[in-house]
N, C-alpha and C positions, 0 to 999 in steps of 0.2 A: 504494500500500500504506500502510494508515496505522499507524504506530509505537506500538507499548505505551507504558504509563509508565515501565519500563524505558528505552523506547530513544530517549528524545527527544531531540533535536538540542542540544548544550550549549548555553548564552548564549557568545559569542562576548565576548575580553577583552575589557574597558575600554583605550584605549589610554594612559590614566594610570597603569593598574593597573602594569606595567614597571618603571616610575619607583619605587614602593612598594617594589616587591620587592627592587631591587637594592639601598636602603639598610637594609629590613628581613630578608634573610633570615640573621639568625643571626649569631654572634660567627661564624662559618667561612667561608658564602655572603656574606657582603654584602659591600658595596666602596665608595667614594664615588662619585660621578656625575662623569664627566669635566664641562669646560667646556660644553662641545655639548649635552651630557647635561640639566643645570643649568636651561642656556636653554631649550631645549626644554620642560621639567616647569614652570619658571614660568610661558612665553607659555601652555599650556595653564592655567595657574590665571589667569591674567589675562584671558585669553579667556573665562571661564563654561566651560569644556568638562570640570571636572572636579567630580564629586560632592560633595555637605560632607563623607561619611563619608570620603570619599579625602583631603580636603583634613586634616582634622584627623588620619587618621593619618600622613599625609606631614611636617606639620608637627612632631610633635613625636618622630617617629623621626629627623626631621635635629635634633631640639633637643636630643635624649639621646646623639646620636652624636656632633655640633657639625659647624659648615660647615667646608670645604678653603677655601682662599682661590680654587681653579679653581671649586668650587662656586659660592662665593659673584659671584666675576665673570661664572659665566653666569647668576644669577639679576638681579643688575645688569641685564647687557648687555635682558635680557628687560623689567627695568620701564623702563628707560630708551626702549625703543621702543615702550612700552604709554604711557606722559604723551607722546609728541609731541609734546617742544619743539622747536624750532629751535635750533639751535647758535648762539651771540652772543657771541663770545670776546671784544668788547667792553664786553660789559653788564654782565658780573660779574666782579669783579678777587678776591671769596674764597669760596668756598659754603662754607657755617656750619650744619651739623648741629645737631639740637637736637631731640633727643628721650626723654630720659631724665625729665626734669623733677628739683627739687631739693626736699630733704628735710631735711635738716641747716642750712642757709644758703639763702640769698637766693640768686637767679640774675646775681652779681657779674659773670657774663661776657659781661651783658648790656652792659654798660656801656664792658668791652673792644671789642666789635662797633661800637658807636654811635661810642666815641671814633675806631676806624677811617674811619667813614662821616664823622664832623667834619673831618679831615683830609682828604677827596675820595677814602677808599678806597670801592668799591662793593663791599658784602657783602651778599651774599645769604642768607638763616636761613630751613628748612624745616623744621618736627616734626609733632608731633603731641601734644596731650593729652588730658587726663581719664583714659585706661586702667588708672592705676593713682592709686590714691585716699590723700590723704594727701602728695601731692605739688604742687608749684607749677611751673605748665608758659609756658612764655616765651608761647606767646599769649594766655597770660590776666596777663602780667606785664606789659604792654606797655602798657594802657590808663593803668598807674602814670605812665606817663611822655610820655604825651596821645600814644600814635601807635598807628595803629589796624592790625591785620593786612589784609594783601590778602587777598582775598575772589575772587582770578583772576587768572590768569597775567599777561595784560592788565595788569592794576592794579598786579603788581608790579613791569611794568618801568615805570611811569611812576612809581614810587615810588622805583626805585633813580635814575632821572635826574633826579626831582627833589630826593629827601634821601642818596642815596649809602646810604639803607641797607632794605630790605622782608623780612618775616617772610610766607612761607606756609605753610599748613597743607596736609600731603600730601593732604586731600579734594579740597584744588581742581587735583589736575596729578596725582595716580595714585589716583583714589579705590577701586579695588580693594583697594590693598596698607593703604590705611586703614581699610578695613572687616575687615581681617584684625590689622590691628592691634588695634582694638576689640575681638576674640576673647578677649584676654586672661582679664579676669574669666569668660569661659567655660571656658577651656582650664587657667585654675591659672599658666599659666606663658607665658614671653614666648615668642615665636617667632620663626625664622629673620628673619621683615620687619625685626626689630627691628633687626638689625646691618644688612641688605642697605639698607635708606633711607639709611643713613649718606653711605651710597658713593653712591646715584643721580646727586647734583650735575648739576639739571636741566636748565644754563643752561650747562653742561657749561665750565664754569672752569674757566682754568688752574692756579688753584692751590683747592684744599682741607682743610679741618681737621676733626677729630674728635674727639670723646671716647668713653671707653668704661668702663663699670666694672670687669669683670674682664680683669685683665690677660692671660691667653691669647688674647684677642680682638685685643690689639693687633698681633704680628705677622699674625695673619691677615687683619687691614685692610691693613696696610702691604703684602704681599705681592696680596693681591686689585687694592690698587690699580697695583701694576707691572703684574699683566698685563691692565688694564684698560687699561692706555698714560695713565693720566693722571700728564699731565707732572709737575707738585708734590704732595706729599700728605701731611701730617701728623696722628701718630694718637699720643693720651695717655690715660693713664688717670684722667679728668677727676673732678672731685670730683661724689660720686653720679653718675657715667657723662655729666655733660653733659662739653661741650668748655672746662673750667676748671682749671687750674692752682689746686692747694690749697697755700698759701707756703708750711704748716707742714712737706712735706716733700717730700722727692727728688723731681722729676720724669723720666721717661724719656719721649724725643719718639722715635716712630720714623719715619722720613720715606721720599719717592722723591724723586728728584728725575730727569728722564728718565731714567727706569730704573736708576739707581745707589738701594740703599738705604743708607741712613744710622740707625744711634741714636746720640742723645746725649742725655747727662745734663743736668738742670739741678737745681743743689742749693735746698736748703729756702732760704730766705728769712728764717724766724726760727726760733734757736734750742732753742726751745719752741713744746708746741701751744700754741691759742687751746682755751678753750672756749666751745662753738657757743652762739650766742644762745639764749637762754629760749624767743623767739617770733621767729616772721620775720613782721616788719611792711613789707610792701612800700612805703611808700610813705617806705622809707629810699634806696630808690635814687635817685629824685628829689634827695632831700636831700644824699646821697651827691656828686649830680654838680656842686650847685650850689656846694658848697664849706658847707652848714651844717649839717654831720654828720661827726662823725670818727670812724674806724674803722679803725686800724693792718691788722686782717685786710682788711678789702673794699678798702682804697685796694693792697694790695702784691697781692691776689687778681686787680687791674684792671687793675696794671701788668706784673703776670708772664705773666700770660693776652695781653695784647696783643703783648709782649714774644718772645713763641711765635711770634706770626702775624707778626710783621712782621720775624721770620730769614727764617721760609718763603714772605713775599710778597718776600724777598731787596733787604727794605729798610736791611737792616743785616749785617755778616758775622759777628759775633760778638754772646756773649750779653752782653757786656760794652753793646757798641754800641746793641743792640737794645734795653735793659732802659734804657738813655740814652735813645733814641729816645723810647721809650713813657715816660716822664716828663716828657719835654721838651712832649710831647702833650698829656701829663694839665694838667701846669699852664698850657697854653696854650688850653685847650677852650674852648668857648663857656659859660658856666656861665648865661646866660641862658635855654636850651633845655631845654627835657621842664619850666616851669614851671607 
């Protein structure tokens, strides 16, 4: 018997289509997506299995709603099985986020990462730039100071054993969640990837750092990361969202440490703001590191930033110690390197 136009057989759902619904329907209907949930809705976006139209209204009803941190650790749990790395809990002693890019200042926290790597910490830095214009992004900062980004996975670990420190760009190890990055200037606004890259830590480190711009953001990394079960993890609200300590004012670190969370404070540094350079001339970090460049803000911006990492790499117990440490560091660096 064949059917009117009336009575034709409906299209059968999308099975992404679910996913939309439960964060879209309504201030009444909607509800967050469990963990399960989460993971689920990303491997289908990382897999190709779900439509553009799907993907862009998926994306920015979680961006107007904002992630649960269960969200967020199932969206993890999903890109982190999409890059296939191998776990190497010796190859990276910090994963160093980096994907905000800076605006106001130079990328000072470049400098805290490298002076790690001088001392034979191995840190590993993942971002992503160009998406937002008007900003300077650590893999195009790098060339400032002769080291080149890896270009694959490959390359970055023979880059971390042989200088303790490698910058990759999330195209080469989850190029999906990069191409959605890249959305931006289409979309108007950042989207979910933007936080979720933070947390990936490829190379799946024991310990972690992050930055974030708006502060809501921060416990919900700090909490994402407990049920992520990553062992260390500290999350601040970094000057312009990179992972930097701004000296002019209060800091709040929120941390895990197996499973216990922690905040603490760490106070301003100076009295008074700075006001922000005229121009950011990169090719002061260089000068910055070699000792022929002064700058009260970048040198306590290099030591408070290091000074963060090296509580939570639990090389120091207190800020007192740690802020010792990362001095005793700065003026013992190799001032010969990045000339």
């Amino acid at each position: 018997m064949k059917l009117t136009h009336h009575e034709q057989t409906p299209s059968p759902e999308h099975a992404f289509a679910q996913y939309i619904r439960i964060i879209g329907k309504g201030k009444k209907g909607s509800r967050p997506l469990t963990k399960a949930e989460a993971y689920t809705a990303m491997r289908l976006i990382l897999t190709n299995e779900v439509e553009p139209i799907q993907l862009g209204a998926f994306l920015m009803l979680m961006r107007v709603k904002e992630e649960t941190p269960e969200e967020l650790a199932g969206f993890v749990l999903a890109a982190r099985e999409s890059a296939k790395l191998s776990a190497d809990h010796d190859l990276v002693d910090l994963d160093w986020s980096s994907y905000a890019g800076k605006r106001r200042h130079l990328p000072w926290f470049l400098l805290s990462a490298l002076l790690l790597a001088d001392k034979g910490i191995n840190v590993f830095m993942h971002g992503a730039g160009g998406h937002t214009s008007g900003r300077l992004y650590t893999q195009d900062m790098l060339k400032y100071l002769g080291i080149n980004p890896a270009t694959s996975v490959t390359e970055a670990k023979q880059q971390l054993k042989d200088t303790h420190f490698s910058y990759l760009s999330l195209e080469h190890f989850c190029p999906k969640l990069y191409e959605i990055i890249e959305l931006r200037p289409l979309l108007g606004l950042r989207s979910p990837v933007h936080t979720l890259v933070r947390l990936i830590n490829p190379f799946n480190a024991t310990h972690s750092i992050q930055g974030i711009f708006h502060p809501g953001y921060r416990p919900v990394h700090q909490e994402a990361a407990a049920l992520l079960q990553q062992p260390h993890a500290a999350v601040l609200k970094g000057e312009g969202g990179e992972t930097e300590r701004n000296p002019d004012v209060d800091c709040l670190v929120q941390s895990v440490h197996n499973g216990e969370l922690a905040d603490e404070n760490w106070p301003a540094l100076f009295t008074r703001r700075h006001v922000k350079d005229e121009e950011m001339d990169p090719s002061h970090l260089a000068l910055i590191w070699q000792g022929d460049l002064q700058n009260e803000y970048a040198e306590q911006t290099i030591l408070g930033t290091t000074a963060i990492a090296l509580k939570l790499l639990g090389k120091a117990d207190t800020q007192i110690a740690a802020y010792q440490l990362a001095t005793d560091y700065w003026l013992s660096r190799d001032k010969q390197k990045f000339s």
